[in-house]
N, C-alpha and C positions, 0 to 999 in steps of 0.2 A: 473615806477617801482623803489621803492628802496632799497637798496642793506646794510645791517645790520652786520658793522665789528666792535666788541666787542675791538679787537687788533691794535695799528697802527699799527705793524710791521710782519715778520714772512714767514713760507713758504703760511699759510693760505690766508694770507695779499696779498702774491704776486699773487698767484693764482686766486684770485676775482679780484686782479686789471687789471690780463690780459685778463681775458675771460669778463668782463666789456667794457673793449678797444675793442674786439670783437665784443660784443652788440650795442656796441655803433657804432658801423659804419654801423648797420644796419639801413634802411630807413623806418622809421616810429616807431622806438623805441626811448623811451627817457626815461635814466636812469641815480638814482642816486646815490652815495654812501652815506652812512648815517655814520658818522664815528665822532671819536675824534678829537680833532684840529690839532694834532700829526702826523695823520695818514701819512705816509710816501709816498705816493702816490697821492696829491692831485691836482698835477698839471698836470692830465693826461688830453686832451685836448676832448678826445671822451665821458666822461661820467659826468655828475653835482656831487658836493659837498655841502651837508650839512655836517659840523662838532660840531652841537653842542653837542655830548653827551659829558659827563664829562671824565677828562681824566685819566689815569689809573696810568700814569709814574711819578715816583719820583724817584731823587739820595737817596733818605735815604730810606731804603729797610722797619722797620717797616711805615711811610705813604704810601710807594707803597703795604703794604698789604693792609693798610683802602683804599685808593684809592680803588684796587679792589674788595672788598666786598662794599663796598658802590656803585659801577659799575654798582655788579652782580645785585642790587635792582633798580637804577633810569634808567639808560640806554635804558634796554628794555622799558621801560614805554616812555620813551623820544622819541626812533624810532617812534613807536606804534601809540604817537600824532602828532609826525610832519608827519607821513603816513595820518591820516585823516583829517592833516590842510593843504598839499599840492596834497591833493585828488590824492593819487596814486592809481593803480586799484592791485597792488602785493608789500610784502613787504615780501625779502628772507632775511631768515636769514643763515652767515655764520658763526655765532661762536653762539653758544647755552648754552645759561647763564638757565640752566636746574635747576640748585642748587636753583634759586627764581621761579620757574616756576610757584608755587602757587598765587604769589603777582602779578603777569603782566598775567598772564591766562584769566583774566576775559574779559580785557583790550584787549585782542587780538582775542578773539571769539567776543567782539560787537562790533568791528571797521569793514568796510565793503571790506579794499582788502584782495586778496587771499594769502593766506601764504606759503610758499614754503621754502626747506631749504638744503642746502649743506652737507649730511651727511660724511663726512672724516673719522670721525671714529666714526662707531658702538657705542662702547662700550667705557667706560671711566679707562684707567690703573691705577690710581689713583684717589681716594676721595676727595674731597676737606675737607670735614664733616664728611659726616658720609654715607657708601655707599648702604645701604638700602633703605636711603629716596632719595640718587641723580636717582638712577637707577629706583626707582619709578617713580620720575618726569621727565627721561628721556622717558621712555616709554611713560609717559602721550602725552610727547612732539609731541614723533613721532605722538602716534596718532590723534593726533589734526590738524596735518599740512594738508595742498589739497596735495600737491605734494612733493617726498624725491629724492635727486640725492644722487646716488651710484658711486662708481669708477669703479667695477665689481659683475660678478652675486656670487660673493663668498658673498660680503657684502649684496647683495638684500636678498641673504638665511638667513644671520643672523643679519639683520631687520627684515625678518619674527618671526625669532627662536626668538629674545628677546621682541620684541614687538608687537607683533600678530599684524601685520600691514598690509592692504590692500596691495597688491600686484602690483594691477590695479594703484596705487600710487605711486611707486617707479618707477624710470628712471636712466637706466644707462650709463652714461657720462665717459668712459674711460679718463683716463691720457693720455697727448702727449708728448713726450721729450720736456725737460726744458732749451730754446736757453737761455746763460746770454751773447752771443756777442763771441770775439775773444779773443784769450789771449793775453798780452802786450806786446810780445817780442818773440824771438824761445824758445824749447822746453830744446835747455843744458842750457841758460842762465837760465829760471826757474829752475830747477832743483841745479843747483849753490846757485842760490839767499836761496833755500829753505834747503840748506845744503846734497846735495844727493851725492854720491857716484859715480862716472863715472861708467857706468856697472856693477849696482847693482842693483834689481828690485825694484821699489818704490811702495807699496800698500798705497791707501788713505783713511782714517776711516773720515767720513766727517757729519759734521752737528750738531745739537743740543746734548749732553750729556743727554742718560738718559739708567738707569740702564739695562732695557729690551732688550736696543741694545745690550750685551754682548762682550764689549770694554775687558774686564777683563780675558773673556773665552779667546777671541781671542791672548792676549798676554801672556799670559800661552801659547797658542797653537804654537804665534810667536817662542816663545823660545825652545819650540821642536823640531819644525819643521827642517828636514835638509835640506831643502833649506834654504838659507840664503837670507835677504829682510828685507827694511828696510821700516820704515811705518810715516806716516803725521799724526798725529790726528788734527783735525781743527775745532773748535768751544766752545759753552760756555756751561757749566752745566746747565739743567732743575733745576728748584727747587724742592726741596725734592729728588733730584737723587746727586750720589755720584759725587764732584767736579774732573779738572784735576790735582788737588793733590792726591787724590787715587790714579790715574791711574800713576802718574810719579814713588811715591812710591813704587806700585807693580811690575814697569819694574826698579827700579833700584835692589827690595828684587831678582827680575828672571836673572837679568846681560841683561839685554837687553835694559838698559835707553841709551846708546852710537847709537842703530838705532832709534830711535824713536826721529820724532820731534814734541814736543806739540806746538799749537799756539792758546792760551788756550784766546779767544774773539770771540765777534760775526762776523761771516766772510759777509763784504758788495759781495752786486751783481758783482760789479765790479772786486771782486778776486777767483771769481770762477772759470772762463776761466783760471787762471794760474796754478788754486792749482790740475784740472783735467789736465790738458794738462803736468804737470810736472810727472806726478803718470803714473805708466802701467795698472794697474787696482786698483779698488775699493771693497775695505771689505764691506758684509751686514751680518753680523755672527749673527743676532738678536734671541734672546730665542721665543719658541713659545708665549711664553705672549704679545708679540711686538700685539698691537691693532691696531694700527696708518698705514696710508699710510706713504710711503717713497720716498718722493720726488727724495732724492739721486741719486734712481734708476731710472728715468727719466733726471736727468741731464748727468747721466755718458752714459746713450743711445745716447743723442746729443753730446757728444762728444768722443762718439765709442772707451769708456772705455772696457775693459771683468771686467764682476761682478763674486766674489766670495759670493755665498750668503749661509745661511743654509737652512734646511727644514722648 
C-alpha cells in the first residue's frame, strides 16, 4: 500500500505519519509513504519511503508558488507510476491535488490498485482558481475513489449532500486525542517563560491563522468581556488569510495589546506540551464557514484543557 502526502509538513502530515506507524506494526501489511524529499517524517521506522515526487518548498515565496502549481500537475502523475512500478495493490490519497484532476484521472482509472482516500475536509474554504471548476473536479474525485474516510457522520452527510457519493463507500474513522509527549518543565515556570501574569487566567488561540477561525471576533469579545484574562495566540498565517499584524493592530486600536501574547511562527511538535500546559483553557471561536477539522481540539483533550468553543 501506498500512502500519497502532497505536503511535507503540517497537522495533515502528522496525522498520516501516526496512523502509518499504526499500520505499520500490523503483521502482514506493508506500507509506504509516497512523499517529497522534505517530508518531515521520513525516518519513521514502521513504514517505507519513496520521496520522489517534486518538492514544493522554497525561501523565495513567488518559486514556492510555481513549485506548487507545477506539483499540483506532476506529482499525482508520479505516485500513480511508481504505484504500478512497485506493484502496490492500494494507493491512498492524503492530500487531493483536485484542481488537475482532469490531467491524472485517466492515469488513475487504468492503473490496477485500488484508491482510497482521507477525506479532512469535505469542502474547500478557499479557491485556488476558480471555484466552479475545483468543486466540480472535487466531486468528480470523490466519486471515482473505491473507498472515503470521514472523521464523523456529520461529514459522511455532507459527502453525500455535495457529491452524490455512494454511501456503502464512506468509512468513518473518528479522531483520538493528539499525545505531543510531556512539557519541559512545571506549569509556573512555563507560564513565566511565556509572559503570564501570576493569577490571572491564560486562554490559548493556537494553530494555523486563517480568517474563518474568528481570531478578531474573539478579541473584540476579549475586550468586553469583564472578566479579565489574558490570551497566547501561537502560530503562522495561512496564505490568503489575514497575517499576525492584523491581529496585533486590532488589540492595540481595543487597549488590549498589554494581555496578549503573539508568537507569530510555526509552533514545532515539541512546544506544544508547554504552550497547552501553560494556558487554563483553550479558545475555538471559529465562524460557521470553519470547513476544516480541528486538530486543537484533540490536543487540548490530551492534555485536559476545558474548550471554549462556538456554535
Amino acid at each position: 500500500m501506498g500512502v500519497y502526502v502532497f505536503f511535507p509538513a503540517g497537522g495533515i502530515g502528522r496525522y498520516t505519519h501516526e496512523w502509518l506507524r499504526a499500520l505499520g506494526r500490523q503483521p502482514g501489511v506493508e506500507v509506504e509513504v509516497i512523499c517529497t524529499p522534505d517530508f518531515q517524517w521520513k525516518e519513521a521506522e514502521e513504514y517505507g519511503v519513496w520521496d520522489g515526487l517534486g518538492t514544493i518548498s522554497h525561501q523565495v515565496p513567488l518559486l514556492r508558488r510555481m513549485r506548487f502549481v507545477k506539483g499540483q500537475f506532476l506529482n499525482p502523475l508520479r505516485s500513480i507510476r511508481h504505484t504500478e512500478e512497485a506493484n502496490l495493490d492500494i494507493i491512498h490519497i492524503a492530500n487531493i491535488n483536485h484542481l488537475t484532476f482532469p490531467f491524472w484521472r485517466r492515469a488513475m482509472e487504468r492503473g490496477r490498485a485500488r484508491v482510497t482516500v482521507s477525506v479532512h475536509d469535505v469542502l474547500r474554504q478557499k479557491a485556488i482558481m476558480n471555484r466552479k471548476w475545483e468543486d466540480r473536479q472535487l466531486r468528480a474525485f470523490y466519486r471515482c475513489a473505491d473507498a472515503l474516510f470521514v472523521h464523523s457522520a456529520y461529514q459522511a452527510n455532507e459527502l453525500i449532500d455535495f457529491a452524490r457519493v455512494d454511501p456503502g463507500r464512506i468509512h468513518e474513522v473518528p479522531h483520538g486525542p493528539y499525545p505531543h509527549g510531556a512539557p519541559s518543565t512545571d506549569r509556573d515556570a512555563l507560564r513565566e517563560r511565556f509572559g503570564q501574569v501570576p493569577g490571572t487566567q491564560t486562554a490559548l488561540f493556537f494553530g494555523q491563522l486563517r480568517d474563518e477561525k474568528n481570531l478578531d471576533a474573539f478579541i473584540h469579545a476579549m475586550a468586553l468581556a469583564r472578566m479579565r484574562f489574558n490570551l497566547i495566540v501561537a502560530g503562522a498565517a495561512h496564505n490568503r488569510h489575514h497575517g499576525m499584524a492584523h491581529y496585533r493592530a486590532l488589540a492595540k486600536r481595543l487597549g488590549v495589546q498589554d494581555r496578549i501574547t503573539f508568537i507569530d511562527r510555526f509552533i514545532a511538535d515539541e512546544e506544544v506540551p508547554d504552550l497547552f500546559s501553560a494556558s487554563d483553557w483553550v479558545a475555538l471561536p471559529y465562524r460557521n464557514a470553519f470547513t476544516s477539522q480541528s486538530g486543537v481540539l484533540n490536543v487540548a483533550a490530551h492534555y485536559e484543557r476545558p474548550v471554549l468553543v462556538s456554535s
